[in-house]
N, CA, C and O atoms as a GROMACS GRO file, in nm:
protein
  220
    1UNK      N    1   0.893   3.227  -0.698
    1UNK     CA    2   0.819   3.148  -0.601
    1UNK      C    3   0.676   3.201  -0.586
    1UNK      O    4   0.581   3.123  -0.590
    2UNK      N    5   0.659   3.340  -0.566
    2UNK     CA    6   0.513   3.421  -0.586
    2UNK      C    7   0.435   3.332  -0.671
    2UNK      O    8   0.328   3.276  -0.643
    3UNK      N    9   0.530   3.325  -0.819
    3UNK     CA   10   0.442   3.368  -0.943
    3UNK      C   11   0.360   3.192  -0.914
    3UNK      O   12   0.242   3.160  -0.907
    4UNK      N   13   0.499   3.104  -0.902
    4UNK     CA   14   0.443   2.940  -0.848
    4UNK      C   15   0.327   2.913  -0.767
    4UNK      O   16   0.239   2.829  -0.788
    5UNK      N   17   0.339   2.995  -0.674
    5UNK     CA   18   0.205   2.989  -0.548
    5UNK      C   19   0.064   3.050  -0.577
    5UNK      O   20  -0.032   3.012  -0.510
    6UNK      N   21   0.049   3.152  -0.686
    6UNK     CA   22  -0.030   3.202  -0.723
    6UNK      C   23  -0.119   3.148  -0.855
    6UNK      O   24  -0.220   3.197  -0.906
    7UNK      N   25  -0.016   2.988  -0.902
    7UNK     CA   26  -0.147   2.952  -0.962
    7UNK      C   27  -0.156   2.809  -0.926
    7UNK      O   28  -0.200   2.722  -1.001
    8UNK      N   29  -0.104   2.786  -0.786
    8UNK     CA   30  -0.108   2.620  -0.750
    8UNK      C   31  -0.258   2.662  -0.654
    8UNK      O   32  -0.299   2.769  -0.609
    9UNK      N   33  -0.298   2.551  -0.651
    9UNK     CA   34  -0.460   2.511  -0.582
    9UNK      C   35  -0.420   2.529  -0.394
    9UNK      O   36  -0.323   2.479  -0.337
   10UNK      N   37  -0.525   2.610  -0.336
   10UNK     CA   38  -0.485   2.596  -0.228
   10UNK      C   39  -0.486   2.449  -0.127
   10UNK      O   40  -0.534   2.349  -0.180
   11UNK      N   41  -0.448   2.440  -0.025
   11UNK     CA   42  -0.408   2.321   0.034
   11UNK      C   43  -0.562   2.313   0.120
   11UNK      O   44  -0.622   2.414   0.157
   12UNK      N   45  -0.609   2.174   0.143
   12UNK     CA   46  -0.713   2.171   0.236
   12UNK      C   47  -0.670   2.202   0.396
   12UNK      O   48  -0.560   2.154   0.425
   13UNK      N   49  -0.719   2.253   0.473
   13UNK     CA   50  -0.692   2.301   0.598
   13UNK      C   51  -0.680   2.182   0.691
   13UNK      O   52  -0.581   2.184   0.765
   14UNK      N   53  -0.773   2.065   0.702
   14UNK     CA   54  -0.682   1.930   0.706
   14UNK      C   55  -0.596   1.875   0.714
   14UNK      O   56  -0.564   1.805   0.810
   15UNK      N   57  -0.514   1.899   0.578
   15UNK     CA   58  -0.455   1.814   0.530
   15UNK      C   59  -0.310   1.950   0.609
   15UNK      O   60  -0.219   1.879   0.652
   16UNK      N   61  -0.287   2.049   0.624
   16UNK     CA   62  -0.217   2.127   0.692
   16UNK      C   63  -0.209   2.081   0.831
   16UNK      O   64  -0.099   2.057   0.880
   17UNK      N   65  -0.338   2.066   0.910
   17UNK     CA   66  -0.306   2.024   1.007
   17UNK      C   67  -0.200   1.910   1.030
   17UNK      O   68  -0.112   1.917   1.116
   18UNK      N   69  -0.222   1.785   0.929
   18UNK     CA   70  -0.121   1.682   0.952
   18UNK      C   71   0.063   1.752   0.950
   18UNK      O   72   0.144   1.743   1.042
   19UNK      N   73   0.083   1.806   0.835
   19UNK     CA   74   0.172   1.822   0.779
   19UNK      C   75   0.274   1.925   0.851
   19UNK      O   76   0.397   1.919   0.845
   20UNK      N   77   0.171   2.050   0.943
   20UNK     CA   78   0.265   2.199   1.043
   20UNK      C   79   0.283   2.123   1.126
   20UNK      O   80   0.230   2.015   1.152
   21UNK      N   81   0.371   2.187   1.178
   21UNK     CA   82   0.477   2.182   1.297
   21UNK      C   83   0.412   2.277   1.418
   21UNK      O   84   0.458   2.389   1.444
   22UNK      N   85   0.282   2.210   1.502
   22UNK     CA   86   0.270   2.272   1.626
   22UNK      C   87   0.367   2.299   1.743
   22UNK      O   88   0.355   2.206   1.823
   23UNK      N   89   0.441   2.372   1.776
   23UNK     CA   90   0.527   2.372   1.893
   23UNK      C   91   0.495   2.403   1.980
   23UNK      O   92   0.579   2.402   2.070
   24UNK      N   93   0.333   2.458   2.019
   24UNK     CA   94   0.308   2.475   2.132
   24UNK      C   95   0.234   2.355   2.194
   24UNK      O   96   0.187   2.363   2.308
   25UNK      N   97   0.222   2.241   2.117
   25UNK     CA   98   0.155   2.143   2.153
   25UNK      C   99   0.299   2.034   2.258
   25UNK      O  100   0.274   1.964   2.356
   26UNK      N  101   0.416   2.054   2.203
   26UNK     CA  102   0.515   2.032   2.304
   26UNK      C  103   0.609   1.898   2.172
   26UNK      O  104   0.589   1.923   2.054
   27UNK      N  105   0.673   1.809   2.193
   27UNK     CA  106   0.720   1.724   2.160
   27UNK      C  107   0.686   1.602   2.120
   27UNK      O  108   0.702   1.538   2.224
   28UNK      N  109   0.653   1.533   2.046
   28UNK     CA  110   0.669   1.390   2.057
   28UNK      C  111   0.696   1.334   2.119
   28UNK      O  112   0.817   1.354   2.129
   29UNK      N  113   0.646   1.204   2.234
   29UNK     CA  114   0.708   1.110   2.312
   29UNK      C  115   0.820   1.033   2.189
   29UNK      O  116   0.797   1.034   2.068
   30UNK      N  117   0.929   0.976   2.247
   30UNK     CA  118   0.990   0.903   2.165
   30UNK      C  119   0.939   0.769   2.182
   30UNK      O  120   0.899   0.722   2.288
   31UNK      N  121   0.944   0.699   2.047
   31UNK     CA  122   0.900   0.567   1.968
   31UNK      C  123   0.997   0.468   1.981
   31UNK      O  124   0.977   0.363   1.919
   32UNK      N  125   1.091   0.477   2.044
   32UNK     CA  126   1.193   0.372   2.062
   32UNK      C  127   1.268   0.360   1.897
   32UNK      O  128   1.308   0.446   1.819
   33UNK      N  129   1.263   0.201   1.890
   33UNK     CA  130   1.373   0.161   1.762
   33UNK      C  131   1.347   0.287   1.662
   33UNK      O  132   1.438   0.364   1.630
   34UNK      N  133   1.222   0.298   1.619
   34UNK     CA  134   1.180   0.300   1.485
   34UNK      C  135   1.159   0.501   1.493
   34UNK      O  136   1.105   0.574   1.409
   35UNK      N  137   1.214   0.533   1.602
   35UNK     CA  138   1.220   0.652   1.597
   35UNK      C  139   1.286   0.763   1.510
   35UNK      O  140   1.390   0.704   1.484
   36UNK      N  141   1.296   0.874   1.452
   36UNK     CA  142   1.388   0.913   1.348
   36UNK      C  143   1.503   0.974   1.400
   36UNK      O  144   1.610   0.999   1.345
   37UNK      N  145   1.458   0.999   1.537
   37UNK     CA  146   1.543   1.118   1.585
   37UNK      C  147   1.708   1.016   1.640
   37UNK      O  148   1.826   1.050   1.649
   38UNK      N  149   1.637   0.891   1.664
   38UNK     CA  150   1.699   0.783   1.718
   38UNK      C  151   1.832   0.766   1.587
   38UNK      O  152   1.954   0.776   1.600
   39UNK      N  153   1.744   0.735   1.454
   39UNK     CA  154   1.784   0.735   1.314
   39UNK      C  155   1.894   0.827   1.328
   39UNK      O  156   2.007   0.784   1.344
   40UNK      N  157   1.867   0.961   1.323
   40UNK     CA  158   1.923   1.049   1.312
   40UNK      C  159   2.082   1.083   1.387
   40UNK      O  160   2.179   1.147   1.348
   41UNK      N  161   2.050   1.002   1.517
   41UNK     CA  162   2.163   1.015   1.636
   41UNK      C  163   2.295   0.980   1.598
   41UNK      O  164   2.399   1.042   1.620
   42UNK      N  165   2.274   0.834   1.514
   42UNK     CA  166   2.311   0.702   1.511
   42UNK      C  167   2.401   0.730   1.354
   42UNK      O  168   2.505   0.672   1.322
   43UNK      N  169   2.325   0.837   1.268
   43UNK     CA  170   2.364   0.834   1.119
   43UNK      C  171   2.464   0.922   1.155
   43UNK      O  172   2.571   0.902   1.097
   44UNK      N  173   2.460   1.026   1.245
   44UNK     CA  174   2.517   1.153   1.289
   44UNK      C  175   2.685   1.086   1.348
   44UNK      O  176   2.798   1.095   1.301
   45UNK      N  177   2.642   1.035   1.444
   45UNK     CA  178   2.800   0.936   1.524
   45UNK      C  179   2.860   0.884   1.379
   45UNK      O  180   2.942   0.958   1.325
   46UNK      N  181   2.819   0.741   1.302
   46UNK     CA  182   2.862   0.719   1.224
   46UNK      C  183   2.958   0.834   1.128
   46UNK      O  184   3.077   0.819   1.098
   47UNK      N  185   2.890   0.921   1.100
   47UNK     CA  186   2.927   1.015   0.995
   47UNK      C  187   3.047   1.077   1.062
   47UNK      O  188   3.141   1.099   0.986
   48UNK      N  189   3.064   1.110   1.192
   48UNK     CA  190   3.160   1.157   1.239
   48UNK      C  191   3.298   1.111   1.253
   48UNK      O  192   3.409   1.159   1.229
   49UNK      N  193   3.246   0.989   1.306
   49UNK     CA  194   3.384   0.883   1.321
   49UNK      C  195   3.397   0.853   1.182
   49UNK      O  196   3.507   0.803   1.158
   50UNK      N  197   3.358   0.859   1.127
   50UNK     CA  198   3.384   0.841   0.928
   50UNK      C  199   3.508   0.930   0.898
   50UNK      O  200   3.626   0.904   0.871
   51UNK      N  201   3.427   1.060   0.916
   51UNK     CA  202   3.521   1.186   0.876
   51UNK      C  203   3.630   1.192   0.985
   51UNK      O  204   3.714   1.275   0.952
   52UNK      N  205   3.666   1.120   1.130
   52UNK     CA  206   3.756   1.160   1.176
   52UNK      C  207   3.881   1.034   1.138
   52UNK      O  208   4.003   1.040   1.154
   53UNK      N  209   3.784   0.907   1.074
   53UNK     CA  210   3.890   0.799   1.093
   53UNK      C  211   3.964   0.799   0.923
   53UNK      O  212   4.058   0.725   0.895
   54UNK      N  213   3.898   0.901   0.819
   54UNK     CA  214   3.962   0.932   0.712
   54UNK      C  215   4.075   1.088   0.709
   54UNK      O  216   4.156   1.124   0.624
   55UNK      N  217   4.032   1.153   0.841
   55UNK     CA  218   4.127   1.260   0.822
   55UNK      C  219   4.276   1.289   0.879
   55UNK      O  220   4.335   1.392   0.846
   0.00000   0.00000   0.00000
């Protein structure tokens, strides 16, 4: 992984900003429908009752 990072181009400081994960800036308001976390809730239940209604 070193040897990888040592000859890839560094990243614009910019383009980092979009991409890190500030946590002291606090949370995201949630987005309603189109939210991921919403996504996420919803794939999570499914998956469960999946695995409990096959076991």
């Amino acid at each position: 992984l070193f040897a990888v990072s040592a000859f890839t181009p560094k990243t614009d400081p910019e383009k980092l900003e979009k991409t890190t994960i500030n946590y002291s800036k606090g949370f995201e308001k949630f987005s309603g429908f189109s939210d991921w976390r919403l996504h996420l809730l919803i794939l999570t239940i499914i998956t469960i009752l999946i695995y409990i209604w096959l076991s």
